[in-house]
C-alpha positions in Angstrom: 153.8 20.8 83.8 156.0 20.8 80.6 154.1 22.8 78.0 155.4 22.0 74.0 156.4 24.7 71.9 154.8 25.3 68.6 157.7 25.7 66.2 156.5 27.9 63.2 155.4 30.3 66.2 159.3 31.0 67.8 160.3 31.2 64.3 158.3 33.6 63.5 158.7 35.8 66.8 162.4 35.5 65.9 162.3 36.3 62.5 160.3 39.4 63.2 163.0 40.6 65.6 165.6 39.8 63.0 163.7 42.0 60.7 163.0 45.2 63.6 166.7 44.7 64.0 167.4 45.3 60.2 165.1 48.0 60.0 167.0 49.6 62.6 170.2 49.7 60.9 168.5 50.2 57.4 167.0 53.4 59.1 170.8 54.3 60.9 172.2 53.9 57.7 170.3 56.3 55.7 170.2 58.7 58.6 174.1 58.9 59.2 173.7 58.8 55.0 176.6 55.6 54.6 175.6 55.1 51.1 174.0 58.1 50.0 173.5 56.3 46.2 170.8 53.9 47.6 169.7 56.8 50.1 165.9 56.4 48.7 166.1 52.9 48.5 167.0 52.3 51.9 164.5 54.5 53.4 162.2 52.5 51.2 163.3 49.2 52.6 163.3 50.4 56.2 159.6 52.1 55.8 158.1 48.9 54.3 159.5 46.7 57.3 158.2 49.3 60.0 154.5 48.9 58.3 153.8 45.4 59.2 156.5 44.1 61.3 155.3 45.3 64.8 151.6 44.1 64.2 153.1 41.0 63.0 155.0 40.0 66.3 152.4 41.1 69.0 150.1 38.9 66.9 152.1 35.9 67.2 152.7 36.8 71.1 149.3 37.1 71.7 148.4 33.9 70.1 148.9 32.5 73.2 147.9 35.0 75.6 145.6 33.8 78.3 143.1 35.7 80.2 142.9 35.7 83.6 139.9 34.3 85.2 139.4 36.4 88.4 140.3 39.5 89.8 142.9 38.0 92.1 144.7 36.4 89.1 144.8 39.5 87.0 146.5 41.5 90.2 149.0 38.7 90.2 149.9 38.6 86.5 150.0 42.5 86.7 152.4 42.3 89.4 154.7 39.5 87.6 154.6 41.5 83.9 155.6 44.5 86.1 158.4 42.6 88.0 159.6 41.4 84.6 159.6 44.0 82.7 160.2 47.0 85.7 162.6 45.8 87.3 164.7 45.5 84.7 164.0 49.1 83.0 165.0 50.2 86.2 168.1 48.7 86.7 169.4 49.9 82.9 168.1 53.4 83.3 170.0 53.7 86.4 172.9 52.1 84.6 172.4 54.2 81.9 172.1 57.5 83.7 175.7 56.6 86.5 177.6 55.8 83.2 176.3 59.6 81.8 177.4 61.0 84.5 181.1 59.3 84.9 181.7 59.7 81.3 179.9 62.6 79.9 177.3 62.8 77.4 178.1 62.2 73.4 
């Protein structure tokens, strides 16, 4: 079963990203204080993204969320999300701690 995506939907989800990725470096920027001249306006910039951008996105991703009917298919959908998103934490933490460790922490 082929489902269609709805267009304006992955464009939004992507363009929030975009923007939680620019709020990131808005916010490195001012830290690290790269242009201290437009210190305030950065921090400005970077705060007014952070207000609405994460609402934004879970909104749009749970546009679609279905709810599961029975308790059998809600143990199943918790064990996928946690294969999908465990698994995976796990693998970069362990990644993260090994290369610590070989290299020292900066």
């Amino acid at each position: 079963m082929k489902f269609k995506r709805i267009e304006w939907i992955d464009f939004g989800r992507g363009f929030t990203i975009f923007l939680v990725v620019v709020g990131h470096v808005l916010s490195g920027i001012y830290t690290n204080h790269i242009y201290p001249n437009s210190d305030g306006l950065l921090m400005f910039f970077g705060e007014f993204i952070f207000l609405f951008i994460m609402p934004v996105f879970f909104s749009l991703s749970g546009y679609f969320f279905k709810a599961p009917e029975n308790m059998v298919d809600y143990i199943v959908m918790i064990k996928k999300k946690a294969w999908n998103i465990l698994v995976p934490y796990i693998v970069f933490s362990f990644v993260y701690v090994l290369l610590n460790q070989l290299g020292g922490e900066v």
